[in-house]
C-alpha positions as CSV (number, residue, x, y, z in Angstrom):
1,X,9.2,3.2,-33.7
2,X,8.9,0.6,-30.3
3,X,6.5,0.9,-27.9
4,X,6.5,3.7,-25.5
5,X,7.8,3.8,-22.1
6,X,4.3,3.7,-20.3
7,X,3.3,0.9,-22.8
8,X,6.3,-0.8,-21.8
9,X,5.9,-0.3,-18.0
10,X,2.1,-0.9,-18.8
11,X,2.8,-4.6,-20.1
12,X,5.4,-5.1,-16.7
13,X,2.6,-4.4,-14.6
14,X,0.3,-6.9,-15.9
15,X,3.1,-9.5,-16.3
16,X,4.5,-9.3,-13.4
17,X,4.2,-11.9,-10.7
18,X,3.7,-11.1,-7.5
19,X,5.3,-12.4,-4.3
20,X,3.4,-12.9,-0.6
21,X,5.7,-9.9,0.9
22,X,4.7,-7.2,-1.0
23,X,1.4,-5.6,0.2
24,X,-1.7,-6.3,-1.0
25,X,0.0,-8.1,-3.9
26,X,-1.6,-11.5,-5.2
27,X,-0.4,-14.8,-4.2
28,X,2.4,-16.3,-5.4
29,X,2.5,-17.7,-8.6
30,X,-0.3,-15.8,-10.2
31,X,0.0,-13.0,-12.0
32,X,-2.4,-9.3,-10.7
33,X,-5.1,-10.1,-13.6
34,X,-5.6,-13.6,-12.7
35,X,-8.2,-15.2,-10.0
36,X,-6.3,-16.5,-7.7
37,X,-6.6,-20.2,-6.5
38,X,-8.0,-19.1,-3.3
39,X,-11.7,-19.7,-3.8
40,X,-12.3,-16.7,-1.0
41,X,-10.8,-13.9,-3.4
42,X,-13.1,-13.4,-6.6
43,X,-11.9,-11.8,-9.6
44,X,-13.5,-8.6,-8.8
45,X,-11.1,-8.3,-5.7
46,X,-8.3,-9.1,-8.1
47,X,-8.7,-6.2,-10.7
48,X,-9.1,-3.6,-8.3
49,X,-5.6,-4.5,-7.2
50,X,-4.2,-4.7,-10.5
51,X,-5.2,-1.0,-10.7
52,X,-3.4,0.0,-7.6
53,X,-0.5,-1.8,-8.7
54,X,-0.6,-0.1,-11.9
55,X,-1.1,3.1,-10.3
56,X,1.6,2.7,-7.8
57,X,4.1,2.0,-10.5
58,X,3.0,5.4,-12.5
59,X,3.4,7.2,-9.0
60,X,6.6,5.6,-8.1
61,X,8.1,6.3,-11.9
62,X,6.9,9.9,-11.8
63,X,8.3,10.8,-7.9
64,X,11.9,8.9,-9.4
65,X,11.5,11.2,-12.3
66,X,10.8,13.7,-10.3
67,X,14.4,13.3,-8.0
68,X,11.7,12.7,-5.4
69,X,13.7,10.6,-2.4
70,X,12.1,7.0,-0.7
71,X,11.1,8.7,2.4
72,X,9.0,11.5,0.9
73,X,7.3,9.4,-1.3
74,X,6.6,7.0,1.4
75,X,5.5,10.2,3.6
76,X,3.4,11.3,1.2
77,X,1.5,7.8,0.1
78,X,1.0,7.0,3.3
79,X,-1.0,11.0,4.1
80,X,-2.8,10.8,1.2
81,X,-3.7,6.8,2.3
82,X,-5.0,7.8,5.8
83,X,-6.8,11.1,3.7
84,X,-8.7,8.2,2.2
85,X,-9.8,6.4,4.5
86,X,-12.3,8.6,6.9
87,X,-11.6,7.5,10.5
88,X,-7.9,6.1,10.1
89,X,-6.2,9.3,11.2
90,X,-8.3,9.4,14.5
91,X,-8.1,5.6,15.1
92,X,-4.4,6.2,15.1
93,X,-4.4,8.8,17.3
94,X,-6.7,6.9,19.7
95,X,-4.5,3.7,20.1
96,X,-1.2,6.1,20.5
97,X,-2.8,7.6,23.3
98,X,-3.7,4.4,24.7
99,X,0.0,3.0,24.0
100,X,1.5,5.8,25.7
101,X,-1.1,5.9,28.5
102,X,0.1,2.0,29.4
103,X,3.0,2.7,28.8
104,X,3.1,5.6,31.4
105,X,1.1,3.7,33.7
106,X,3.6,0.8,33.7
107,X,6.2,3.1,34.8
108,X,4.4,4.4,38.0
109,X,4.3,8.0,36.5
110,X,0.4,7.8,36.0
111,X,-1.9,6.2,38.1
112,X,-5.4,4.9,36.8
113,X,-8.1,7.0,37.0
């Protein structure tokens, strides 16, 4: 009997190379358990991010399984994201405001106060 599926995508995710586009990913040409070259990132930044690679992958294999479409999974990474960071979803909200604010203001339909 072979290796299992999750062994199998376990071994892609620590192969795998990374390339500068994709977030949070390590630089190119070195692999998610490696230090990188950059003498500013230690290894302990670099297996934290190995872990949410890994985890993304088991996520993004389980919503696929699950008939679960690009935008929902998107839609719901991204809640569960700001849910985990205290703060984020307020911040947000704040520089919205402010974005619409100027942008009303630079239309003459608000005038400052």
């Amino acid at each position: 009997m072979g290796p299992s599926k999750h062994q199998l995508a376990d071994r892609d995710v620590k192969t795998s190379t990374a390339t500068p586009s994709a977030v949070g990913a390590a630089p190119q040409g070195t692999s998610p358990t490696e230090a990188p070259e950059d003498p500013a990132v230690s290894e302990d930044q670099v297996a934290p991010l190995h872990r949410v690679k890994a985890s993304l992958y088991h996520a993004s294999t389980a919503a696929a399984e699950q008939g679960m479409s690009l935008e929902e999974f998107m839609q719901l990474a991204w809640s569960m994201y700001v849910d985990a960071r205290p703060g984020l979803r307020e911040h947000l909200a704040e520089v919205t405001l402010a974005q619409q604010l100027q942008e009303l203001r630079a239309q003459g339909r608000i005038g400052l106060a």
